[in-house]
LODRENLO-785474 format. One record per residue (C-alpha): residue number from 1; x, y, z; residue in one letter. Coordinates in Angstrom, 1 decimal. Layout:
<atoms>
> resi xx yy zz resn
> NUM X Y Z a $
...
</atoms>
This chain:
<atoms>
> resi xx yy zz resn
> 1 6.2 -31.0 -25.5 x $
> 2 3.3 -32.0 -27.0 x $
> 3 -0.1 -30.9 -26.5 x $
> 4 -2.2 -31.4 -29.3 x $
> 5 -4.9 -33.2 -27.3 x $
> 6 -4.8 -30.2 -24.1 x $
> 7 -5.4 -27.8 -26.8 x $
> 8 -7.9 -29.2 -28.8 x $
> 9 -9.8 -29.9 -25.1 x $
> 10 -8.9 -26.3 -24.2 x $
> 11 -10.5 -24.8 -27.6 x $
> 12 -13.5 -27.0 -26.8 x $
> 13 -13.8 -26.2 -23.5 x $
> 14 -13.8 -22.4 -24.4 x $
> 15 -17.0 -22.7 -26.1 x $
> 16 -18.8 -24.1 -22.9 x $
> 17 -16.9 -22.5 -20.0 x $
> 18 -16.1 -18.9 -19.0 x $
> 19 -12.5 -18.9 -19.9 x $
> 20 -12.5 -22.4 -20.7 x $
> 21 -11.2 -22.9 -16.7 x $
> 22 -13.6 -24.0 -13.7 x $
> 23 -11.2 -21.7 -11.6 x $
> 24 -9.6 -18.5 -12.6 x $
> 25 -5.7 -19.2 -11.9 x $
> 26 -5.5 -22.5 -14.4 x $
> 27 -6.7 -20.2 -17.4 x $
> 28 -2.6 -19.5 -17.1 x $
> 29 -3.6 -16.2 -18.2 x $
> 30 -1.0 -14.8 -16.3 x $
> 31 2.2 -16.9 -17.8 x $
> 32 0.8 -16.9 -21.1 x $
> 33 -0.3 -20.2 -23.8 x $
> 34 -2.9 -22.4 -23.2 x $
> 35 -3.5 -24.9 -19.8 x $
> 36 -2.6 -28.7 -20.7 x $
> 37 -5.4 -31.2 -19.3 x $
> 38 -4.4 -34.0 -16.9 x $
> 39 -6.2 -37.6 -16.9 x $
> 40 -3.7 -39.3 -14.3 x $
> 41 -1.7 -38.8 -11.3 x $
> 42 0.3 -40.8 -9.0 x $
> 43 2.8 -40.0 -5.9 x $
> 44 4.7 -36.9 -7.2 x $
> 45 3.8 -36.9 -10.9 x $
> 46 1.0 -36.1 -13.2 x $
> 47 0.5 -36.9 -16.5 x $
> 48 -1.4 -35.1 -19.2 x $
> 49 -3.9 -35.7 -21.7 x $
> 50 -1.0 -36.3 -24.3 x $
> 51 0.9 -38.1 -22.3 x $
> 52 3.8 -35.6 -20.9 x $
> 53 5.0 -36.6 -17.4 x $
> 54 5.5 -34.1 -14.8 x $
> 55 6.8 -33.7 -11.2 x $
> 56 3.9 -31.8 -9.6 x $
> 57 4.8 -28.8 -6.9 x $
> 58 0.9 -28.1 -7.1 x $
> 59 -0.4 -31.1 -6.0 x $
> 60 -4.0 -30.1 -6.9 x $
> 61 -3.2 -26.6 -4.4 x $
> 62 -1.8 -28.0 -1.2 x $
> 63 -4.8 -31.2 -0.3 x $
> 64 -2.0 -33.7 -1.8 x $
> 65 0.3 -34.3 0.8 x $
> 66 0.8 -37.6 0.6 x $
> 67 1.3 -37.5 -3.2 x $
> 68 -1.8 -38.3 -5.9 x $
> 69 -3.7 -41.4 -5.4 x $
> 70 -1.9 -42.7 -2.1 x $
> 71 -3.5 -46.2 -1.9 x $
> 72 -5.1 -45.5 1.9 x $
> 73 -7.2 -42.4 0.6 x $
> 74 -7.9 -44.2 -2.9 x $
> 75 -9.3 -48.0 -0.7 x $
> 76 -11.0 -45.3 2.0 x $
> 77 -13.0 -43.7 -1.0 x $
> 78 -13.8 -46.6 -2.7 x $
> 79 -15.0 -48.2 0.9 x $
> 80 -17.1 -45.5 1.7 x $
> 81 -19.0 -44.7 -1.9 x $
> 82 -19.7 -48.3 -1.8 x $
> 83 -22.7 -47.1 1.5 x $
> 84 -23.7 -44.2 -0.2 x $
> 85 -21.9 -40.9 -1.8 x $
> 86 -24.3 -38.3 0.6 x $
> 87 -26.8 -38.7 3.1 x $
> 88 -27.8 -35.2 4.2 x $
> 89 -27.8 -37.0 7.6 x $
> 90 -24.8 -37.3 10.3 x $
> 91 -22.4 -40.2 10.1 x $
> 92 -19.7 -41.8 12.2 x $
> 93 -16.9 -40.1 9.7 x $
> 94 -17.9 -37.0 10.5 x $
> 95 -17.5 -37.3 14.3 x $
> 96 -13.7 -39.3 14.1 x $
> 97 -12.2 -36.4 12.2 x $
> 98 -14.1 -33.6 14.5 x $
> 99 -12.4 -35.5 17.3 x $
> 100 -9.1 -36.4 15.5 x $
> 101 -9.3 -31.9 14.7 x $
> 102 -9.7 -31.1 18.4 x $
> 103 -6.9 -33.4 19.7 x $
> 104 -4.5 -32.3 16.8 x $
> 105 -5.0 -28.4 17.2 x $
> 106 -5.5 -27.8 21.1 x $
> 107 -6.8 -24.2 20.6 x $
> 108 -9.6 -26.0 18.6 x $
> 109 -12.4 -27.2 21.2 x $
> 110 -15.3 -27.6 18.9 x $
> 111 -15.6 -27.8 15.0 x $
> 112 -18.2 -27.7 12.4 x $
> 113 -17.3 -29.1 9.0 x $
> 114 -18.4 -27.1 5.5 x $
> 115 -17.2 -27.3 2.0 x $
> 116 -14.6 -25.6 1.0 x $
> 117 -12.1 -23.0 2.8 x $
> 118 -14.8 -20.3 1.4 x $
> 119 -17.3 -21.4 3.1 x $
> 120 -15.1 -21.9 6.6 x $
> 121 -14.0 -18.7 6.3 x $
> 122 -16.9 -17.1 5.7 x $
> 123 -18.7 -18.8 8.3 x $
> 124 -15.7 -17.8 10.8 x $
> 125 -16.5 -14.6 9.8 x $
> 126 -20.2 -14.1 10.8 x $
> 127 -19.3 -16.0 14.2 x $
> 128 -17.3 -13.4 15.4 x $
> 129 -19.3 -10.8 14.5 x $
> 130 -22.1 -12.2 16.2 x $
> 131 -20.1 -13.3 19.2 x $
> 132 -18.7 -10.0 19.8 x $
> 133 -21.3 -8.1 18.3 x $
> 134 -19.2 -6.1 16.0 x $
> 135 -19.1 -5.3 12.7 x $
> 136 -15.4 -4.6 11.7 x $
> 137 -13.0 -7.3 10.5 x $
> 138 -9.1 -6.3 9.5 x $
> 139 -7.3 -8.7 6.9 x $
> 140 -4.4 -7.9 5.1 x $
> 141 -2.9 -7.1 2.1 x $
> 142 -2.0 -10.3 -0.2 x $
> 143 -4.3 -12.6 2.3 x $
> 144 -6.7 -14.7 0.4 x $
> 145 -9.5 -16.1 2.3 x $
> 146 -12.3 -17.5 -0.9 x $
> 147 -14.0 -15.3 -2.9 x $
> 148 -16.5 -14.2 0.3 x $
> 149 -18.1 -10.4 -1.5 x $
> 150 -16.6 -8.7 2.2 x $
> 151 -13.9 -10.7 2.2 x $
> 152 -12.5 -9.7 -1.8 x $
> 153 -10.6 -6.8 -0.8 x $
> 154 -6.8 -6.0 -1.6 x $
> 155 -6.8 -10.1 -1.9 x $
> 156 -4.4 -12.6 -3.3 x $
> 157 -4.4 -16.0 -5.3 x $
> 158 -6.3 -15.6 -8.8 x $
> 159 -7.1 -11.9 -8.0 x $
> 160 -3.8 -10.7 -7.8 x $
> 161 -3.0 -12.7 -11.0 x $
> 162 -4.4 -10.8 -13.2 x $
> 163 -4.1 -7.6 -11.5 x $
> 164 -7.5 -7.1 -10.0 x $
> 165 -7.4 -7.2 -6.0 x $
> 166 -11.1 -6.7 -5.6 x $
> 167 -14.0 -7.7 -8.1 x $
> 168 -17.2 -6.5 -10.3 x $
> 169 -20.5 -7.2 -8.8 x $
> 170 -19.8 -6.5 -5.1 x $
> 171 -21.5 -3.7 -3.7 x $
> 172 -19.0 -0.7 -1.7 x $
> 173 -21.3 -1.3 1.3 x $
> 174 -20.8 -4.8 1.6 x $
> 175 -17.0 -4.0 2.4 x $
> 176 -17.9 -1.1 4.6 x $
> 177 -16.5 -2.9 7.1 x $
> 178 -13.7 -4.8 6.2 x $
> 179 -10.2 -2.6 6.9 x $
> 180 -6.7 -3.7 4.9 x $
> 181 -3.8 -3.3 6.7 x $
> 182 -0.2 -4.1 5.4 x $
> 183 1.2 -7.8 6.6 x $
> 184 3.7 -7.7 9.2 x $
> 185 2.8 -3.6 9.9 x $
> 186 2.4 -3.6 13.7 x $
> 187 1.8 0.4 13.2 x $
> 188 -1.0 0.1 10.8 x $
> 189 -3.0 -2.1 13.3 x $
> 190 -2.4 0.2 16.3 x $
> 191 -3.7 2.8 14.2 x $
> 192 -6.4 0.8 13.2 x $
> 193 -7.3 -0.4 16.8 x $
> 194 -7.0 3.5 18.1 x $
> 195 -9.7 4.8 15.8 x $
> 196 -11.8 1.8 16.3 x $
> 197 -11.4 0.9 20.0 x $
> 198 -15.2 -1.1 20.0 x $
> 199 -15.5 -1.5 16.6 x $
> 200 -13.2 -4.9 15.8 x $
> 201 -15.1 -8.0 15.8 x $
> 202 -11.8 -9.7 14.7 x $
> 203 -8.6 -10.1 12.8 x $
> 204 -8.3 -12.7 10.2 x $
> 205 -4.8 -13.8 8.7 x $
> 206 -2.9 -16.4 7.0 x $
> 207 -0.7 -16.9 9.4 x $
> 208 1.9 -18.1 6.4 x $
> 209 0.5 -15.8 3.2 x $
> 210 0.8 -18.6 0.5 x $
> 211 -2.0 -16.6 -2.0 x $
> 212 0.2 -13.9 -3.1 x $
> 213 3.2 -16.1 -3.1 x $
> 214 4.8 -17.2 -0.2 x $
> 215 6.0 -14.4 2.9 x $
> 216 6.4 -15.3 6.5 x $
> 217 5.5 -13.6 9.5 x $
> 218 8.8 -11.4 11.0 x $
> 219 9.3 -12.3 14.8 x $
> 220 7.2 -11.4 17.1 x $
> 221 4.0 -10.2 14.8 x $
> 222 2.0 -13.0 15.4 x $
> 223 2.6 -12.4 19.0 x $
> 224 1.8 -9.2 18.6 x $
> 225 -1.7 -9.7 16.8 x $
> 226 -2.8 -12.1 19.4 x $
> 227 -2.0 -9.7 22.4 x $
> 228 -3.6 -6.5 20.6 x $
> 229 -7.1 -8.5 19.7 x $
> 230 -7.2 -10.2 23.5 x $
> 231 -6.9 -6.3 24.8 x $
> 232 -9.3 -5.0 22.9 x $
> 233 -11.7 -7.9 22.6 x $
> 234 -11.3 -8.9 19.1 x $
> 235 -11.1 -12.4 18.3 x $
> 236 -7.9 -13.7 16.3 x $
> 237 -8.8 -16.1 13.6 x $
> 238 -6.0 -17.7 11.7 x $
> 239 -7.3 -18.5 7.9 x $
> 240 -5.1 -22.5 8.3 x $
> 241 -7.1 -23.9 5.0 x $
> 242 -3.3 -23.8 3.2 x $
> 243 -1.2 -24.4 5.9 x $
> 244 -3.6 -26.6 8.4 x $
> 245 -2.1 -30.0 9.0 x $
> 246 0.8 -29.3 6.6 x $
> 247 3.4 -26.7 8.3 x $
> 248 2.9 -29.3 11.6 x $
> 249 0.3 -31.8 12.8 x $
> 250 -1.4 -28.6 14.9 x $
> 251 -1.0 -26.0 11.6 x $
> 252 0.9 -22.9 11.6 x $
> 253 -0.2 -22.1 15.2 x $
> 254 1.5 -25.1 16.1 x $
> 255 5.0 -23.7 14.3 x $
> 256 4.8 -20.3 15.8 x $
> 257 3.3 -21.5 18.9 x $
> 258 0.1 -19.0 19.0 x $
> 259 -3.2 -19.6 20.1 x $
> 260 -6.3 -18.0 17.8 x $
> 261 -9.4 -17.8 19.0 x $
> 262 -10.7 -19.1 15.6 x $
> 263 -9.2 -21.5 13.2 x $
> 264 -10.6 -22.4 9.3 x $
> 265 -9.3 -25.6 7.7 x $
> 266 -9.3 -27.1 4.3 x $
> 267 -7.5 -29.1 1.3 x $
> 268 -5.4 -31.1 3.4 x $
> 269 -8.7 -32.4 5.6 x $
> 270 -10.3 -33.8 2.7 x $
> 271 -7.4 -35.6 0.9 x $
> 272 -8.5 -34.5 -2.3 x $
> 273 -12.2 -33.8 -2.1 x $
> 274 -13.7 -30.6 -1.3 x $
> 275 -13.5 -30.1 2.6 x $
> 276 -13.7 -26.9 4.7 x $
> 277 -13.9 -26.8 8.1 x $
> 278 -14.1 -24.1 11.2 x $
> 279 -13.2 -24.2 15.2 x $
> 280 -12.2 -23.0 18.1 x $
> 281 -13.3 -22.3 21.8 x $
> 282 -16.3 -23.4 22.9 x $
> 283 -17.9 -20.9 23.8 x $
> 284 -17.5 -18.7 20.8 x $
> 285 -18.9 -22.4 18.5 x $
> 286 -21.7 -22.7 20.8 x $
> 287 -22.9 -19.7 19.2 x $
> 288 -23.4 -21.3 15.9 x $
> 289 -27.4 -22.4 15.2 x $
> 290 -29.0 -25.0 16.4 x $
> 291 -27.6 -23.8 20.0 x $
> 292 -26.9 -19.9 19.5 x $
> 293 -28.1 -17.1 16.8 x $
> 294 -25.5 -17.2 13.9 x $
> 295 -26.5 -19.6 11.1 x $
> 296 -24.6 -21.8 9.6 x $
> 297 -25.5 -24.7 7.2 x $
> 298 -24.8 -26.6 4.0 x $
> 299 -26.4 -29.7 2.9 x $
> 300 -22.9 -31.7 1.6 x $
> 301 -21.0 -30.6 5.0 x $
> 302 -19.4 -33.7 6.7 x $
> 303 -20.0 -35.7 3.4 x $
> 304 -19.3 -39.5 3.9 x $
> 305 -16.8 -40.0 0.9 x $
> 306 -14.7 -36.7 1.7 x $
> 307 -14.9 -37.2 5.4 x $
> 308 -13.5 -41.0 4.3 x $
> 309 -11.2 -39.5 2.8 x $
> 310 -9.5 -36.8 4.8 x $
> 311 -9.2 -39.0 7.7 x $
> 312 -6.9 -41.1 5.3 x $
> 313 -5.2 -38.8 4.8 x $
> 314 -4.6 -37.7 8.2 x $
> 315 -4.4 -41.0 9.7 x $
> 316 -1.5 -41.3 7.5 x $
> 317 0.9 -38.7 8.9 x $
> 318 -0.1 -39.7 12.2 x $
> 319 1.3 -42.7 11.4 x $
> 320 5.2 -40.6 11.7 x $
> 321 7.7 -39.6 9.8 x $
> 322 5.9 -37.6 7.3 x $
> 323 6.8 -34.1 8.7 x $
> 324 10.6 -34.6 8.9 x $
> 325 10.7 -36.0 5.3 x $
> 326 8.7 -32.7 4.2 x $
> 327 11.1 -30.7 5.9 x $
> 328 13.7 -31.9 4.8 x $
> 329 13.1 -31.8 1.6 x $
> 330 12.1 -28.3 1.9 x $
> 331 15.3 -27.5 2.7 x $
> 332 17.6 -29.1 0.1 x $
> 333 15.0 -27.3 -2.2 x $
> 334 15.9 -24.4 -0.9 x $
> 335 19.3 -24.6 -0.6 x $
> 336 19.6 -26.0 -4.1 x $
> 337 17.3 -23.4 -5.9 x $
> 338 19.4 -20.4 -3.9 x $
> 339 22.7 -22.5 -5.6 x $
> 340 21.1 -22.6 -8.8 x $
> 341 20.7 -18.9 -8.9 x $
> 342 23.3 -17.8 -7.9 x $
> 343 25.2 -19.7 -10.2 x $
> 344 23.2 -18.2 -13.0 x $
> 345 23.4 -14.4 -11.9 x $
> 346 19.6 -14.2 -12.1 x $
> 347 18.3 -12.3 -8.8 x $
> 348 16.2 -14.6 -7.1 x $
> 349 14.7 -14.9 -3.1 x $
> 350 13.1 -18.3 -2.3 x $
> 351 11.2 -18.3 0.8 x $
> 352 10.2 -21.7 2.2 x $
> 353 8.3 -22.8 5.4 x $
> 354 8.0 -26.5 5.7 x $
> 355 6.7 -27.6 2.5 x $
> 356 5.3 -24.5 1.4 x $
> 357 7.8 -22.5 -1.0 x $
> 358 8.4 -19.7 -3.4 x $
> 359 11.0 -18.1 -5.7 x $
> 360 10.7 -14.2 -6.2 x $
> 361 12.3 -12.8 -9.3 x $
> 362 13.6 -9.9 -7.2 x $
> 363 16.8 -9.5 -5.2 x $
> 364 15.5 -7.9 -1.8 x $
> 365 13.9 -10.0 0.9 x $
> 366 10.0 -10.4 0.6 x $
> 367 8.0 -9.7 4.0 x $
> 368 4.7 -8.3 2.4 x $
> 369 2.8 -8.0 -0.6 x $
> 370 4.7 -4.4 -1.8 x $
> 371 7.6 -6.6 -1.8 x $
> 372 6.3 -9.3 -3.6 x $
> 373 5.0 -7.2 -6.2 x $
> 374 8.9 -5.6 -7.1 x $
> 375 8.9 -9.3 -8.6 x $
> 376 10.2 -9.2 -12.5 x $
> 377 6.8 -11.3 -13.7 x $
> 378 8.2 -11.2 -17.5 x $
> 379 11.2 -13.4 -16.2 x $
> 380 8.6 -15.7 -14.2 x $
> 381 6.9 -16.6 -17.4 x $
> 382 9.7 -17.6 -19.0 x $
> 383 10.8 -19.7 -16.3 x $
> 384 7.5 -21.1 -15.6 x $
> 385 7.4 -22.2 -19.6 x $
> 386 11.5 -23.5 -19.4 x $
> 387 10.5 -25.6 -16.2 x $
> 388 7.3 -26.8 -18.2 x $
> 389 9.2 -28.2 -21.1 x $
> 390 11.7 -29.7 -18.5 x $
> 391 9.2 -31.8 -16.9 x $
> 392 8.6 -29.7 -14.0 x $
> 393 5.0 -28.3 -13.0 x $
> 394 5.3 -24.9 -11.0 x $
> 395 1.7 -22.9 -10.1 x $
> 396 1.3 -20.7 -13.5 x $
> 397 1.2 -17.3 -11.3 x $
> 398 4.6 -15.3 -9.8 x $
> 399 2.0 -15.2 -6.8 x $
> 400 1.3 -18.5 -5.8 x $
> 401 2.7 -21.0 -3.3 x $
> 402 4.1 -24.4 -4.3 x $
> 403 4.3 -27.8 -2.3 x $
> 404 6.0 -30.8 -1.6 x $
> 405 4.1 -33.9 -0.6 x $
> 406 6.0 -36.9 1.2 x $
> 407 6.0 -38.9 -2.4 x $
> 408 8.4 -36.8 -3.4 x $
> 409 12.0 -38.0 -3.1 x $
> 410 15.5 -36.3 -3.0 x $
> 411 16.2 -37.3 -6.6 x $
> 412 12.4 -35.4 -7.4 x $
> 413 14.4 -32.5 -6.0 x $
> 414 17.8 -33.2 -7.7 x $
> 415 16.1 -33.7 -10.8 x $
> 416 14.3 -30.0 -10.2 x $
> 417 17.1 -28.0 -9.4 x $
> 418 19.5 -29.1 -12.2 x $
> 419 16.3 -28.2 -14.9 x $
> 420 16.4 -25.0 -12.8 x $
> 421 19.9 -24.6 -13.4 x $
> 422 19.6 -25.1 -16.9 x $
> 423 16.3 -22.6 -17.3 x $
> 424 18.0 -20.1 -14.8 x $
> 425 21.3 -19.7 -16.8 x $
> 426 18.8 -19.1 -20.5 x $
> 427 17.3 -16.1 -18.6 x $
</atoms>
């Protein structure tokens, strides 16, 4: 393909921006050659600055769901910039999608909108420290919940990409209190739990880890987490910014049918703009300034134009439909890509949930980050760059997620596999 224009942009931007990238993972530092630059995008496809057209399984990192630039979310935007972009002050929108949150998620009973996931999750955070009046949180191995300094331990998404889990600049005593335990481990939280019986203020997980990857939970572990923090009088908070209104209308605790005591929320909320968002029981919310101790602000929060926008894009899969047609393609993508490489001889496991996917370069199953690091990365660039030149746009990183959006069609997936195929059978 040609890139002349991305990489004249890319030199450019180099000069003015660290890395040249306004976020770590597009640098594609860890697949090698420069980023390309997209102007346009519509339903399943982007197209770059040069004009290359691509079938997009990032879809700008989950948010797209309905495809690029569906026509509701693009008239909603436009509607509400036309009566101002911000207003510091509250507005209707921000009320409808609080209301349309707490009747979509049942173990949601009061919200608060921020944003970005970072911000919801570290917000969640200080709530349940200051409900329960604990200091220790658990998170897990792979789990990527925003660049939050007690949060950036053993984490996933850009991190793990280039092989450094935690970061420079944060203090050791600022993650004093966060403990890392292995994902689906029920041992290493017992342990955890016995030598700090009154010490957890909570547990916070993706319930589907789609930042180091894509692993689900094995049966019975989410159960599991929920009935060890009610004993002990932790509070279970399920990180839902990736998989919130996308694995089901209620999230992930919808699929598995668990009830946190917490919930964070994100891309797919603010259909395309930056949206975070944080809930749960009442009377842990209540807690939150102007009505309890633990503060919580930001001046943008429930912003008119993203608020516009996310209820666009939720109105829209109310509307019906949308779910089956985003799990069924996840399933002939599956069972395609599984063909395709077995065909080619190339060890591969593809783990799917929904519309949430990814293929391992490794032949064992993948339940955990250990697992997902046995991954051959050297054969992951190459098939990142072979899908590239087919006209296929994968996340540059062996430990991202990808996702389908309900503009994609069965011939988007055809069309997929056989490049696949072809890239599969040159490794």
């Amino acid at each position: 393909m040609n890139r002349v224009q991305s990489d004249q942009l890319f030199t450019e931007a180099l000069q003015y921006i660290p890395g040249g990238v306004n976020s770590p993972v597009r640098a594609f530092r860890a697949v090698g050659g420069n980023p390309f630059f997209v102007n346009r995008a519509s339903g399943s496809r982007i197209w770059d600055v040069d004009g290359n057209e691509l079938i997009d399984y990032v879809l700008t990192w989950g948010p797209a769901i309905l495809g690029h630039a569906h026509p509701r979310i693009i008239a909603a935007v436009k509607a509400a910039a036309e009566l101002g972009t911000s207003f510091g002050i509250p507005n209707p929108h921000e009320v409808t999608m609080a209301r349309l949150i707490c009747q979509w998620v049942p173990s949601v009973q009061k919200v608060r909108m921020t944003s970005s996931g970072t911000e919801a999750c570290m917000s969640a955070i200080r709530l349940a420290r200051g409900f329960t009046k604990r200091d220790k949180i658990i998170k897990f191995d792979g789990c990527y919940h925003g660049h939050v300094d007690s949060l950036l331990v053993r984490a996933g998404s850009g991190a793990l990409t280039f092989g450094h889990p935690d970061s420079a600049g944060i203090p050791a005593a600022f993650t004093q209190h966060t403990i890392v335990a292995p994902y689906n481990d029920v041992a290493a939280v017992k342990a955890i739990f016995a030598a700090n019986p009154d010490g957890i203020a909570g547990i916070i997980i993706e319930p589907v880890p789609g930042n180091a990857g894509l692993y689900l939970p094995q049966p019975g572990y989410l159960e599991f987490l929920r009935e060890i923090t009610a004993a002990h009088g932790a509070l279970l908070i399920f990180d839902e910014v990736m998989t919130g209104f996308r694995l089901a209308r209620g999230g992930a605790q919808e699929r598995f049918q668990i009830t946190p005591d917490l919930s964070t929320f994100g891309k797919v909320i603010g259909g395309g703009l930056p949206v975070g968002a944080f809930g749960g029981r009442a009377e842990i919310m209540d807690c939150l300034a102007p009505l309890g101790p633990v503060y919580q602000a930001g001046t943008l929060s429930g912003n008119p134009v993203a608020m516009a926008a996310g209820l666009a894009n939720l109105q829209e899969l109310l509307a019906g439909g949308a779910y089956e047609h985003l799990e069924a393609l996840g399933r002939q993508l599956q069972s395609g890509m599984q063909d395709a490489a077995r065909s080619a001889g190339v060890p591969v496991t593809f783990n799917t949930c929904g519309s949430m996917f990814c293929g391992y370069f490794t032949d064992g199953p993948v339940h955990n980050l250990d697992d997902a690091m046995k991954s051959d990365r050297n054969r992951f660039k190459r098939f990142f760059h072979g899908m590239l030149e087919a006209g296929v746009y994968l996340a540059p990183s062996q430990f991202e997620a990808g996702f389908l959006s309900t503009a994609h069609s069965p011939a988007d997936i055809d069309k997929t596999v056989s490049a696949a195929a072809r890239v599969l059978r040159s490794l």
